[in-house]
N, C-alpha and C positions, 0 to 999 in steps of 0.2 A: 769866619762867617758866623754872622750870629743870626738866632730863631728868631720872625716874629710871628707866633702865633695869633695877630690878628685878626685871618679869616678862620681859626680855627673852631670847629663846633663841636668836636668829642666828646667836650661837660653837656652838650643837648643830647646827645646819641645815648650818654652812661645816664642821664639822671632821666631820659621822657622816650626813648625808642620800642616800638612792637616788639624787634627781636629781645630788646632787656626783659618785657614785661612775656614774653614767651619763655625764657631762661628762668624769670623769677618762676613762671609756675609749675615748672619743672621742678626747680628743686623746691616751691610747696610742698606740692604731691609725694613727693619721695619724701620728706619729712609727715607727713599724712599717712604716709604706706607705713612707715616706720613705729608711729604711733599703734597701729594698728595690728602690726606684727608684736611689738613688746609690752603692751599693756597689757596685764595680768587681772582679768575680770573672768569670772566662771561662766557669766554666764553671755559675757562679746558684747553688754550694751553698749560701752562706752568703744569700744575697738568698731560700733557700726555710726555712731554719732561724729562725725569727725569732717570736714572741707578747708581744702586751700582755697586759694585766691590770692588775685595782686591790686591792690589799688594804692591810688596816690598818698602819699605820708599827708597829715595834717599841717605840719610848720613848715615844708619843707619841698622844691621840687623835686621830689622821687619817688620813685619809686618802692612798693617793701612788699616783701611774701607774704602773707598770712596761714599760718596753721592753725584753725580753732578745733578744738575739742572738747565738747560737753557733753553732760550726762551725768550718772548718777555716780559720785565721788572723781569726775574726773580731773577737777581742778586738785584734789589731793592725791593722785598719782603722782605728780610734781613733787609737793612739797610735804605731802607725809602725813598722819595723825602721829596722835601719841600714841596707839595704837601699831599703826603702819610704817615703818621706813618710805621716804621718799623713792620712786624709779626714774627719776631724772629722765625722762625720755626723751623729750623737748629738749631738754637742756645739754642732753649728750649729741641728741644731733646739731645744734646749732653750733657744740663747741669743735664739731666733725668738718663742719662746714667751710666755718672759718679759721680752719686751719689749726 
């Protein structure tokens, strides 16, 4: 017996469904929460500056989570001065994510 997935619409469900774009903002937020909990600022600007979201990829039909964080040095809690070591924060939870 062989598949013919034909009437099959799963790649419509994975790439454009409520429940995906309910999941993506789930794990957003929890990558939001994350940032929020480990970013090391004395005095919480950047730990208050911070929103997920999901919206549609620009090339492409899918959807993507968004975690932005800005604020005063927050693009270089990532990647560091010459000054500071990187805290990978973002980048540990995304590598958490995917396994």
């Amino acid at each position: 017996m062989e598949f013919d997935g034909t009437d099959n619409d799963l790649h419509v469900f994975l790439q454009d469904s409520a429940e995906l774009g309910d999941f993506l903002q789930e794990i957003a937020e929890q990558g939001a929460d994350r940032w929020t909990r480990s970013v090391r600022w004395l005095t919480g600007y950047n730990a208050t500056h911070i929103e997920a979201y999901v919206e549609p990829a620009d090339d492409e039909p899918v959807q993507e989570g968004i975690v932005l964080a800005w604020g005063y040095y927050a693009r270089f809690r990532e990647h560091g001065t010459r000054w500071n070591r990187p805290e990978h924060v973002m980048r540990d939870f995304i590598r958490d994510v995917e396994g």
